[in-house]
C-alpha positions in Angstrom: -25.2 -13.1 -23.6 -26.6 -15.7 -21.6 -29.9 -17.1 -21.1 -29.6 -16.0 -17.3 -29.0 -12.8 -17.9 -31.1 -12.0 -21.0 -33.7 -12.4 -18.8 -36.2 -9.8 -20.4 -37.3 -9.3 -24.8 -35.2 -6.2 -25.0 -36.6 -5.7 -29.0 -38.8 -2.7 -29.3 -39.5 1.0 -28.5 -39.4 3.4 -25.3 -40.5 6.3 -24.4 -37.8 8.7 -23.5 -37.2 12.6 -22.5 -35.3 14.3 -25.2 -33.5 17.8 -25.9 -33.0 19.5 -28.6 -30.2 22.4 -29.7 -29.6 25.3 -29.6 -32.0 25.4 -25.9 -35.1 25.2 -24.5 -36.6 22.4 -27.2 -37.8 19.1 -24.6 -39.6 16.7 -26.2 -41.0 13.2 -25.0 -40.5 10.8 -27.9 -40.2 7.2 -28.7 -37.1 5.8 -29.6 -35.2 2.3 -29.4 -34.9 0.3 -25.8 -30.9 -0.1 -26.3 -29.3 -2.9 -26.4 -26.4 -4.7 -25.2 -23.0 -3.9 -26.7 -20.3 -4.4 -24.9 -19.5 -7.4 -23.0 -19.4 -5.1 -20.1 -22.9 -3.2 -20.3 -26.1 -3.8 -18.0 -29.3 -2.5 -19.3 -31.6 -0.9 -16.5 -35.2 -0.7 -16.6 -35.1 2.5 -14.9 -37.8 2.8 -12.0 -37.2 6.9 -10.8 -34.9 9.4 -12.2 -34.2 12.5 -11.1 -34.0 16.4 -12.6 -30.7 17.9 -11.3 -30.3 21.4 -11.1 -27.2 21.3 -14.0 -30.2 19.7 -16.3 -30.9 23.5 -16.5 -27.0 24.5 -18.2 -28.0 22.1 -21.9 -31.5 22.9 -21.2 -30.5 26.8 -21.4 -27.8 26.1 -24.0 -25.0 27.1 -21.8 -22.9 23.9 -22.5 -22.0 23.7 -26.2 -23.9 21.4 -26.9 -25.0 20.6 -30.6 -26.7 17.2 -30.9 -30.2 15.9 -29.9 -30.0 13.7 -26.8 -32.0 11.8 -23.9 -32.1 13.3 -20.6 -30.6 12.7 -17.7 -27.7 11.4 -15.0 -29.5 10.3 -11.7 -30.9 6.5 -11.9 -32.5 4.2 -9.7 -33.9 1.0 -11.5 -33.6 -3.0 -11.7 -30.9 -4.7 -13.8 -32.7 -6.5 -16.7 -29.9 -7.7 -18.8 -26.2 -8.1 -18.3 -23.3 -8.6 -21.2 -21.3 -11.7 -20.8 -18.5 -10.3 -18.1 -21.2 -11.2 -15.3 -20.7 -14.2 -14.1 -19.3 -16.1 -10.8 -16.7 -17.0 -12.6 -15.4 -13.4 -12.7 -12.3 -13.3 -10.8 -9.5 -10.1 -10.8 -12.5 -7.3 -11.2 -14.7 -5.5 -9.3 -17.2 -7.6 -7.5 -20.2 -6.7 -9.3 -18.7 -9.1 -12.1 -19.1 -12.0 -10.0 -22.3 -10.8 -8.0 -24.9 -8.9 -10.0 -27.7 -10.4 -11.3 -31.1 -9.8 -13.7 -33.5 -8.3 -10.9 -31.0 -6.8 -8.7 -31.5 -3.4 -7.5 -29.3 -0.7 -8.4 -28.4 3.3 -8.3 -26.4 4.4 -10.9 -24.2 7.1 -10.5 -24.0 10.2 -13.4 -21.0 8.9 -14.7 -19.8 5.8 -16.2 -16.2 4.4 -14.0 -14.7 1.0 -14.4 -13.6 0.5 -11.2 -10.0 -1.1 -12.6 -8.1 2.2 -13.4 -5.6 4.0 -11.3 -8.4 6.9 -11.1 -10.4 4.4 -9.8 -8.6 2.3 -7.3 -7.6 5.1 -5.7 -11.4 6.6 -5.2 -10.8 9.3 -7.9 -14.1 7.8 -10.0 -15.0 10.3 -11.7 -11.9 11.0 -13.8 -11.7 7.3 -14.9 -10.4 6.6 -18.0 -13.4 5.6 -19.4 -15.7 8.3 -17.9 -18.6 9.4 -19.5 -21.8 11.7 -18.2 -25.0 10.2 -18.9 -27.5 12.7 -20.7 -24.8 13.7 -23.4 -25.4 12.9 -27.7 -22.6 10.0 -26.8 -24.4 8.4 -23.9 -28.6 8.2 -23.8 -29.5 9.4 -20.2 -31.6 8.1 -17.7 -35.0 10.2 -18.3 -35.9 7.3 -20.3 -38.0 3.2 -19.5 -34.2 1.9 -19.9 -30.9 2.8 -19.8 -27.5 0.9 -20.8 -25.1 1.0 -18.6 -21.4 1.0 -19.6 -18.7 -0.9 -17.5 -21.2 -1.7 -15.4 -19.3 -3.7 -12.5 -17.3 -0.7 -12.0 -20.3 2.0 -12.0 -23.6 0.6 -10.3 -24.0 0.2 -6.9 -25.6 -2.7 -5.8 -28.7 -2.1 -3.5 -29.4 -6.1 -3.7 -26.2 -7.1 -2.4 -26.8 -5.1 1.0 -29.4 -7.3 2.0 -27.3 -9.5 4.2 -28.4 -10.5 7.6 -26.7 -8.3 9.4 -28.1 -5.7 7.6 -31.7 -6.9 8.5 -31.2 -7.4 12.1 -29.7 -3.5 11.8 -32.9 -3.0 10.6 -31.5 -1.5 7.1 -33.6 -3.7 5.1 -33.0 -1.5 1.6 -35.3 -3.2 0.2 -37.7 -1.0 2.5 -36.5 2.4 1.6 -38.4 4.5 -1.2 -36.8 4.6 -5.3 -38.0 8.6 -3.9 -34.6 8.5 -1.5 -32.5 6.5 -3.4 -32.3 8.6 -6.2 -30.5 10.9 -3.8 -27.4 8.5 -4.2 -27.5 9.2 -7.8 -25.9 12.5 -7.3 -27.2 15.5 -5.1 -26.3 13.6 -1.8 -23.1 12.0 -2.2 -21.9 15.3 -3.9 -22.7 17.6 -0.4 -21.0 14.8 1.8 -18.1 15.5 -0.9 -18.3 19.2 -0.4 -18.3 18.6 3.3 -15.1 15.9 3.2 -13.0 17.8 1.1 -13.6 20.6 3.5 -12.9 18.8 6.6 -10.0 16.7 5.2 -8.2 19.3 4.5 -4.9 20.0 5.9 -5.8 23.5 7.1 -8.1 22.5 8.5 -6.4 19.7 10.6 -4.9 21.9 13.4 -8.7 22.0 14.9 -9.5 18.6 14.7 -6.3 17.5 16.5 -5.2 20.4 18.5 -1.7 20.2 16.5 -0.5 23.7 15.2 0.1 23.8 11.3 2.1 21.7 9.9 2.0 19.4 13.0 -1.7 18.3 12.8 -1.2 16.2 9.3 2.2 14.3 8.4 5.4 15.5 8.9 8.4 14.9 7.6 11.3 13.9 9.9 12.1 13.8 13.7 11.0 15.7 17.1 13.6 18.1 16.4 11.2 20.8 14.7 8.7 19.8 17.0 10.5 20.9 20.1 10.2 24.7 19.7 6.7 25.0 19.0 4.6 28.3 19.4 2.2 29.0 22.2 -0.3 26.3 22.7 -3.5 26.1 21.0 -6.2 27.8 23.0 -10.1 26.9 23.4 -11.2 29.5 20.6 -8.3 28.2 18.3 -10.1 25.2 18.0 -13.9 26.4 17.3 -14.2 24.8 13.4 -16.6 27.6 12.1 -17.9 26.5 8.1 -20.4 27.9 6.3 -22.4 26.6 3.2 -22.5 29.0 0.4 -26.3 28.0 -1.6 -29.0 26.0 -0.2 -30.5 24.4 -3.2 -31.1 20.7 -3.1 -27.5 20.0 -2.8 -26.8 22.8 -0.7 -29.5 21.1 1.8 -27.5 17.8 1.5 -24.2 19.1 1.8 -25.9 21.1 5.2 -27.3 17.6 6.7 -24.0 15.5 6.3 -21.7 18.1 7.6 -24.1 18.2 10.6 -24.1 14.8 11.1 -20.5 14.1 10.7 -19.8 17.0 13.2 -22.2 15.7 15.6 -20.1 12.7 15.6 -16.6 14.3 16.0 -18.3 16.8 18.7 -19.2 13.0 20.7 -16.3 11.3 19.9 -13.4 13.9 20.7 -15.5 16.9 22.3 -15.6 19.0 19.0 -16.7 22.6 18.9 -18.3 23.7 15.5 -20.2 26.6 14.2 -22.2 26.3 10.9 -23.8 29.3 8.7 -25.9 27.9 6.0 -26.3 30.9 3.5 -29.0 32.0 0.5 -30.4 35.1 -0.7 -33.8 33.2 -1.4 -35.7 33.3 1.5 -38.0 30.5 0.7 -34.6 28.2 0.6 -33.5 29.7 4.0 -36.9 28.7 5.4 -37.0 25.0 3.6 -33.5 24.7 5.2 -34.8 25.8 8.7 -37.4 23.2 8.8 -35.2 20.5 7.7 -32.4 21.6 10.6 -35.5 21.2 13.1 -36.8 18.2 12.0 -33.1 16.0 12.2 -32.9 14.5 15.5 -30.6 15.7 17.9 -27.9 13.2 17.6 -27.6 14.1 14.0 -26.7 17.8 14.4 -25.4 17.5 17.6 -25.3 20.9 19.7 -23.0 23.1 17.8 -24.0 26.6 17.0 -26.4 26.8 14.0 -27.9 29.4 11.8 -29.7 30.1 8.3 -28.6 33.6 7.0 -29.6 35.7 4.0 -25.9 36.8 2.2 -25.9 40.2 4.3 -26.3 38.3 7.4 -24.2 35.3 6.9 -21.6 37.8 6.0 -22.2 39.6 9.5 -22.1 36.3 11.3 -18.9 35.3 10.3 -16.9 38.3 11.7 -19.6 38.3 14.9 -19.3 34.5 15.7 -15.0 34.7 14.9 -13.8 37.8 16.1 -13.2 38.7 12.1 -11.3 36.0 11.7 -13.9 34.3 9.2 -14.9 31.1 8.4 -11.9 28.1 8.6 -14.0 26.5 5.5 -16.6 27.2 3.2 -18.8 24.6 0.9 -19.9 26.9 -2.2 -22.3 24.7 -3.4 -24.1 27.1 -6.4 -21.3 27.4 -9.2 -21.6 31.0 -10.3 -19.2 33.7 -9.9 -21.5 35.3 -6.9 -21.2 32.6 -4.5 -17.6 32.6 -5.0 -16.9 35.9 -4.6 -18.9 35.5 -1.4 -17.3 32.0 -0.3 -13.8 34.1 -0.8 -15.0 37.6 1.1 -16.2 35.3 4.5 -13.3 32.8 4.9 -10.3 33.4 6.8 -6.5 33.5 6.0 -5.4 29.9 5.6 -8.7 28.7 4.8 -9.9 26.2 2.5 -13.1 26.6 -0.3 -14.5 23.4 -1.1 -16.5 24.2 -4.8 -18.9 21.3 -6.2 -21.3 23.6 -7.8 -20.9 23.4 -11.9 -19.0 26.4 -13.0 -19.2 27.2 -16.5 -17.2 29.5 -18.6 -17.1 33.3 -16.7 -13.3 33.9 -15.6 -13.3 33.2 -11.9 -13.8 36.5 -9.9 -10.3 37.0 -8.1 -6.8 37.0 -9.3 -3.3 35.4 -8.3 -2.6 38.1 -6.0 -5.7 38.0 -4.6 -5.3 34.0 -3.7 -2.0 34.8 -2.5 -2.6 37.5 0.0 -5.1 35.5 1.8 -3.2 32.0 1.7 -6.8 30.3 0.2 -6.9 26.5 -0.6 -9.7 25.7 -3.3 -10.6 22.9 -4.2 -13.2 22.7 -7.5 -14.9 19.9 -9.4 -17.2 16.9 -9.9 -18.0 14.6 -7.1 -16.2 11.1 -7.5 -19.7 9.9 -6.8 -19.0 5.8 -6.6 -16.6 6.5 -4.4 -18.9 8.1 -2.3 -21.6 5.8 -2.2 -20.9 3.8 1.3 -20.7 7.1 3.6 -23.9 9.0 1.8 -25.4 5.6 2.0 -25.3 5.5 5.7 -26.1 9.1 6.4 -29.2 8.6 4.1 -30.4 5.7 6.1 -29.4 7.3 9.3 -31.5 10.9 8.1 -34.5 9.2 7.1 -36.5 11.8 9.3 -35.0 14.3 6.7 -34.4 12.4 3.2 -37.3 10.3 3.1 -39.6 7.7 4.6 -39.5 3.7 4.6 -42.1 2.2 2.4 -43.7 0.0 4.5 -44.9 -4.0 2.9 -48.3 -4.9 3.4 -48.5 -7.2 6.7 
């Protein structure tokens, strides 16, 4: 290591948030500040880390999990020693090789991605080769002073390197915003703008966004040929894109504010008419959700048709606000067996359900035929969150009246 980047005594004991098996055993203990081992780590002095909601599944004991670890996946903090792979020298990797430095701010995302693998070149981060969770018995989590970082210059996002000039006169100085809305990056936030693109990516779900009938709105094999004896033209209700988020927990309430704010852009850009139905049987969470909807600004929800519904009235809403069609999309953002059954019941034929919420081991609730007779499109699993990063980065600087407030310097 060099003397640059062994900027800090690493030697010596932390304080760290630890679990033990079977469940329900959290203790706050002191244990080693890790070190450096491979010529690709970062250790983090970790400045805010979050509690996320699948915290709860090893709390509980529900993951089969049988060795003591420290907590924790979400990680905003300052870089405080790098292995010898950082330097400018670094040439053929990711960028971070060449450009991260001790005292650089970073968010880390919950996994570990190199950023050199075909899962990751292509944006697929979280199934790197080399992934890893942080908060498992191989890989001390984040509820701790410091935190090592594996394959660093693939997996941390640099909040340092964003402080370019034409950031400042944007007036996205990041060094501005609060470790209290960062940690959103972590996880939570980047995860509902996933829930929301894999929803409106989709291929059934391309017809409304162009106006093309199915297959035409996506590629196409071929000439004009099949294209010349088309069915009747899409009409003006054919193109109403009605989604509905399934669970309004924290990432329920981010998935809610980036498909608003990415609809409120296509609604400007090409005239789009949306409907969303944000769902939950709590009614405190339906109320939280409310409040947030009326406090983003208009330009960031645009003028669609809106509503917070308990699971009877969501359910109601669908067939009232599409004829019984139901719902071209659904985000079920809760994993449980419940919220599937409902995501499944309130979307239409052709439709497409987007799951991010951590499932565990329950059989899912419907069968082949049941999939079959209703032409559904799911699509389930863990957020590639790195990937993620520069869109969830811009809606959280754009929704600051919603995720947070800029920490202002003394004048």
């Amino acid at each position: 290591m060099s003397a640059e980047n062994a900027a800090l005594d690493l030697t010596g004991i932390q304080r760290a948030v630890r679990w033990y098996p079977p469940a329900y055993d959290i203790r706050v203990e002191a244990v080693p500040i890790p070190q450096i081992i491979d010529p690709d780590d970062a250790i983090v002095r970790v400045t805010l880390a979050g509690l996320c909601g699948s915290d709860l599944h090893i709390y509980r004991g529900h993951e089969d999990v049988d060795s003591d670890l420290t907590c924790g996946h979400e990680i905003v903090g300052e870089v405080v020693a790098l292995g010898p792979s950082f330097h400018p020298g670094a040439t053929g990797r990711p960028e971070l090789y060449s450009t991260l430095r001790v005292g650089d701010k970073v968010v880390s995302p919950f996994t570990v991605s190199c950023g050199e693998c075909h899962f990751c070149r292509i944006g697929f981060t979280c199934r790197c080769i080399h992934s890893c969770l942080f908060g498992i018995p191989t890989l001390p989590g984040g509820q701790a002073q410091y935190v090592r970082i594996p394959k660093a210059g693939g997996t941390l996002f640099s909040l340092s390197a964003l402080r370019s000039p034409e950031a400042a006169a944007a007036k996205w100085d990041l060094s501005h915003l609060a470790d209290s809305s960062l940690i959103l990056l972590a996880d939570i936030l980047p995860t509902g703008v996933f829930a929301a693109m894999q929803a409106l990516q989709h291929p059934k779900v391309a017809s409304i966004l162009t106006g093309k009938p199915y297959p035409f709105g996506g590629f196409v094999p071929g000439g004009r040929i099949a294209r010349g004896q088309a069915a009747t033209a899409l009409q003006p209700d054919d193109r109403i894109l009605t989604i509905a988020v399934v669970g309004l927990g924290p990432v329920g309430v981010c998935a809610t504010v980036s498909l608003l704010d990415i609809l409120a852009t296509l609604q400007t850009s090409q005239g789009l008419v949306y409907q969303v139905i944000s769902i939950d049987p709590l009614e405190a969470r339906r109320k939280k959700m409310q409040t947030v909807y009326d406090t983003i600004d208009p330009s960031g929800k645009g003028s669609g048709r809106f509503a917070v519904a308990s699971v009877e009235d969501g359910q109601t809403l669908t067939r009232e606000w599409t004829n019984g069609a139901g719902c071209n999309a659904v985000l079920e953002v809760v994993g449980n067996n419940s919220a599937l059954t409902l995501a499944y019941e309130i979307v239409r034929p052709f439709g497409t359900i987007s799951s991010v919420g951590v499932h565990q081991e329950p059989p899912l609730p419907f069968n082949g035929r049941d999939v079959y007779n209703k032409n559904v499109s799911f699509d389930f699993g863990r957020c590639p969150v790195r990937a993620m990063f520069p869109i969830a980065l811009e809606i959280l600087l754009k929704r600051q009246d919603v995720f947070g407030e800029w920490v202002r310097r003394p004048a």
